[in-house]
C-alpha positions in Angstrom: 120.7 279.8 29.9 120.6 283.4 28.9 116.9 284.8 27.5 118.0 286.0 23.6 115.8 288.3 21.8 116.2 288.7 17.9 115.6 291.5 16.5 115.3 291.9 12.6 114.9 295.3 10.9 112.2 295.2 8.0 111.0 297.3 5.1 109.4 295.4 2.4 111.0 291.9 2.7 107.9 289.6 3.6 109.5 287.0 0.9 112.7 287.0 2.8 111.5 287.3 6.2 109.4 284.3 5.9 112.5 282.3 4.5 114.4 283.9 7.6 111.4 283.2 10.3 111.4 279.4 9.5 114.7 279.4 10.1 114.6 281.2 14.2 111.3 279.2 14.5 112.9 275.4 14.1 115.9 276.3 16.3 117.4 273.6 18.8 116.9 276.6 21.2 114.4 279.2 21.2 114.9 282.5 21.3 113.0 285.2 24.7 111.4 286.9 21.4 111.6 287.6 18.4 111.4 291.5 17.4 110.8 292.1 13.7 111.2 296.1 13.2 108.7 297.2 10.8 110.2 300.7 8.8 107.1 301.1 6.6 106.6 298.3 4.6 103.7 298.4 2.2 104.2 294.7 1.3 103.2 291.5 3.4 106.0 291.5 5.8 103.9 292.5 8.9 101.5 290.1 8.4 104.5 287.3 7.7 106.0 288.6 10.9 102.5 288.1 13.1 101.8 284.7 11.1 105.1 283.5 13.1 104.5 284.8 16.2 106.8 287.7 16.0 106.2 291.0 18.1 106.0 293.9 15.8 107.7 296.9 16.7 107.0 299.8 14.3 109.1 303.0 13.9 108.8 305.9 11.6 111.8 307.5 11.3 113.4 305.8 8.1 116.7 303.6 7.8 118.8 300.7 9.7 120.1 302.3 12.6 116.7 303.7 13.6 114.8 300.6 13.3 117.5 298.6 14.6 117.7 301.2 17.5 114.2 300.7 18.4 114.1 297.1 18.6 117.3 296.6 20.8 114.8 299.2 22.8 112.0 296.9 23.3 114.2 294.2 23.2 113.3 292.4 26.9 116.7 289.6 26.9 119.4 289.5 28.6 121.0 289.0 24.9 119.9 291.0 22.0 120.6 289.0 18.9 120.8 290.9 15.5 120.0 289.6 11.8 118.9 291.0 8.7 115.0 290.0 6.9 116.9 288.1 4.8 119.4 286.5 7.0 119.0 282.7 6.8 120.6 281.3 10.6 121.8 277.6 11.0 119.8 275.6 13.4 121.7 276.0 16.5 122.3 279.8 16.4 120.6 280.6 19.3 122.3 277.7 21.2 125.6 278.8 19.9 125.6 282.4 21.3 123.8 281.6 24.6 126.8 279.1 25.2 129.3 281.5 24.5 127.9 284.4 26.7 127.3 281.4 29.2 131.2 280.7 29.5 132.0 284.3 29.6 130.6 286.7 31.8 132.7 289.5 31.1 132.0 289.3 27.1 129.9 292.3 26.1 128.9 291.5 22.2 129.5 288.2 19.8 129.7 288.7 16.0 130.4 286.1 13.5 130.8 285.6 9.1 128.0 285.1 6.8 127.8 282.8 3.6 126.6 283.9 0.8 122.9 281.3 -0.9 122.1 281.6 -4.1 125.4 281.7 -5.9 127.6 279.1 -7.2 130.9 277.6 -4.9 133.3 279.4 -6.7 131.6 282.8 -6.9 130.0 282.3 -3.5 134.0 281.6 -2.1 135.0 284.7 -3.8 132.7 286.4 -2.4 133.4 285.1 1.3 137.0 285.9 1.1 136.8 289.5 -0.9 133.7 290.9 0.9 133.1 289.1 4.3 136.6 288.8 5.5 137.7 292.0 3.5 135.6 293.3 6.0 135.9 292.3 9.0 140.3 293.2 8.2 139.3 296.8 6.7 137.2 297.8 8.9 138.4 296.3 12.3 141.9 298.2 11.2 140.0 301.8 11.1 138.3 300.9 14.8 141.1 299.2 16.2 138.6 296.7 17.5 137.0 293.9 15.9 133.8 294.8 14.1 130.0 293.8 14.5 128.2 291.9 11.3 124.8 293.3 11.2 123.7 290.3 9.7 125.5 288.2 12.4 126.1 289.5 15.4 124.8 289.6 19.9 125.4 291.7 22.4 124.3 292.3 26.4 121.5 294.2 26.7 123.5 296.1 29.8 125.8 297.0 27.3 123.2 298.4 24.7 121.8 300.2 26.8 125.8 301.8 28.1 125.6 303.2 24.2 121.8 303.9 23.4 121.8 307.3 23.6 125.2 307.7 21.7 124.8 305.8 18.2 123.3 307.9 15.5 119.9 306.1 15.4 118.7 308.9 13.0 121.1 309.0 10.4 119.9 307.0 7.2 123.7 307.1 6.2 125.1 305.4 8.5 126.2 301.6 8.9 124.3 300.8 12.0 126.5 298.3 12.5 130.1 300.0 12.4 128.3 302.9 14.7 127.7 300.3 17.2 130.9 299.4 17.1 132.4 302.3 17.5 130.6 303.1 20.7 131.6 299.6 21.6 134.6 298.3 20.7 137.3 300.4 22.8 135.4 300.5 25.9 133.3 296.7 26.0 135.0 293.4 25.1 133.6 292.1 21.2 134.7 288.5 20.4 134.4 287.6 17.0 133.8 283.6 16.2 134.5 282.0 12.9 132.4 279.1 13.6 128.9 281.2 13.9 127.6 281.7 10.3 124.8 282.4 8.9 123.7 282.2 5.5 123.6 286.4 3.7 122.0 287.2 0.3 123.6 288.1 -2.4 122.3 291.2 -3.4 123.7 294.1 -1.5 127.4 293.0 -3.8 124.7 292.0 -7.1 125.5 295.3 -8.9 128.3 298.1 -8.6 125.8 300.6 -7.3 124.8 298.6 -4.3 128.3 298.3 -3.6 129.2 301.9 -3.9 126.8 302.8 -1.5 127.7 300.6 0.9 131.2 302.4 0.7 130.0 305.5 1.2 127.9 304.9 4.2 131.1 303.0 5.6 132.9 306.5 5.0 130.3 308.4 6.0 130.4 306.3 9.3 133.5 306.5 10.3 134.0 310.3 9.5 131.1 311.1 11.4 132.3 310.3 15.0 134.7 312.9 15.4 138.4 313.2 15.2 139.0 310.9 18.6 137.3 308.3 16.5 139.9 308.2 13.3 142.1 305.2 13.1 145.0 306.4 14.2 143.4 307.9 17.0 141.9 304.6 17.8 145.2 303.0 17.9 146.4 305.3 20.1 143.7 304.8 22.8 143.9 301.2 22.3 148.2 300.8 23.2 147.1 303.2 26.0 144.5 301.0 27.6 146.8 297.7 27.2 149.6 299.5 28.8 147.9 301.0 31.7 146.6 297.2 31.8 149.8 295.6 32.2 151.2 298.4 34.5 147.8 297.9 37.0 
C-alpha cells in the first residue's frame, strides 16, 4: 500500500481539529503522517495537534494556499491527502484512497463530496445539492477539468511537486484548491469519486458574507491565471489534447 500523508491547514481551530484528529487517528488504515499546518494560531490548536501525535509545520506567511503549500512541502508520502481543521473523515478514508491510487498507476490526484454535520436532513440535502455539487458543475465547467475539494481531496506527491513552484502559494485570495487545479487538471489525470465523503461544517455557507467571499476568491482565482487559463480557452486546449489523442 501507498504511504498517505494528511495535511490539514490550521489557524485557530483547536476545537475542530481535535473533533477532526480523532477521526484520522481511529482509521482502519493509518495514514505515513499526519501534517497539521499551523498559520498562527493563538488558541490551543498546536498543542491539540502535538496531543495526537501530529507533526507541526509552521508558516508565516498568512492564508490557505501558503499553509497548504508548505505542508504538501514537508509532506514525505507517496500520497498527499488534503482536509480542512474541521473536516470530519469516515473511518476508511485513508483505505479508500490508497485503494484507488493502488488500481491506477497513472491517476495523478483523487477528490471526492463532503456532507454537511450539524444541520437538519432537509437543510443539510439542500445544501449538498446547491453548494457541493453546484460546485464541483460550476467550477469544473470554467477549468474544463474536474475540480479538487479542499476539504476532500489526494494527490501524488510526483505530481505536487510537477506544480509547486507554479500555484500562487502567497496569495490570501486565492482558492487554494481551484489553483491546484488549474495547474493540474489539463496536464495530470483528476478522478473525482462520489463514494469518498467526508463530513464539512457548516459555517463557511452560515451567513451571506461568508458566502460572498468565497465568490470572490473563486473569481479572483480564476482571473488570476492569465488569459490561456479562461474557460473557453480551457475548452480549447482540452478538444485539442483528445484529438491529438485519438489521431496518435
Amino acid at each position: 500500500m501507498l504511504p498517505v500523508s494528511v495535511v490539514i491547514p490550521c489557524l485557530d481551530d483547536g476545537a475542530a481539529l481535535q473533533v477532526c484528529l480523532r477521526s484520522l487517528v481511529e482509521q482502519t488504515m493509518a495514514p505515513a503522517e499526519i501534517i497539521v499546518v499551523d498559520n498562527g494560531s493563538r488558541d490551543d490548536s498546536v498543542r491539540v495537534a502535538t496531543g495526537f501525535g501530529a507533526v507541526v509545520v509552521h508558516e508565516p506567511a498568512p492564508g490557505i494556499p501558503a499553509a497548504a503549500a508548505a505542508g504538501y512541502d514537508r509532506a514525505d508520502g507517496e500520497i498527499i491527502a488534503r482536509c480542512d481543521a474541521d473536516s470530519v473523515l469516515p473511518a476508511n478514508w485513508i483505505e479508500q484512497i490508497t485503494a484507488v491510487f493502488d488500481d491506477d498507476p497513472a491517476l495523478a490526484a483523487l477528490t471526492g463530496p463532503g456532507q454537511f454535520y450539524g444541520v437538519g436532513p432537509w437543510k443539510g440535502g439542500a445544501l449538498n445539492v446547491l453548494y457541493m455539487y453546484g460546485y464541483f458543475v460550476a467550477v469544473g465547467f470554467a477549468l474544463a477539468s474536474v475540480p479538487l475539494f479542499g476539504s476532500n481531496f489526494a494527490v501524488r506527491r510526483s505530481c505536487w511537486q510537477a506544480v509547486r513552484d507554479e500555484v500562487h502559494r502567497r496569495d490570501w485570495w486565492m482558492h487554494d484548491d481551484i489553483c491546484l487545479s488549474l495547474h493540474i487538471g489539463l496536464r495530470f489525470r483528476i478522478r473525482f469519486c462520489r463514494s469518498l465523503q467526508v463530513g464539512i461544517s457548516p459555517r463557511a455557507v452560515a451567513d451571506s458574507r461568508n458566502v460572498r467571499l468565497r465568490f470572490r476568491r473563486a473569481f479572483h482565482t480564476l482571473g488570476s491565471h492569465g488569459r490561456a487559463n479562461l474557460p473557453w480557452n480551457r475548452w480549447r486546449r482540452r478538444f485539442q489534447q483528445q484529438r491529438a489523442f485519438r489521431q496518435d
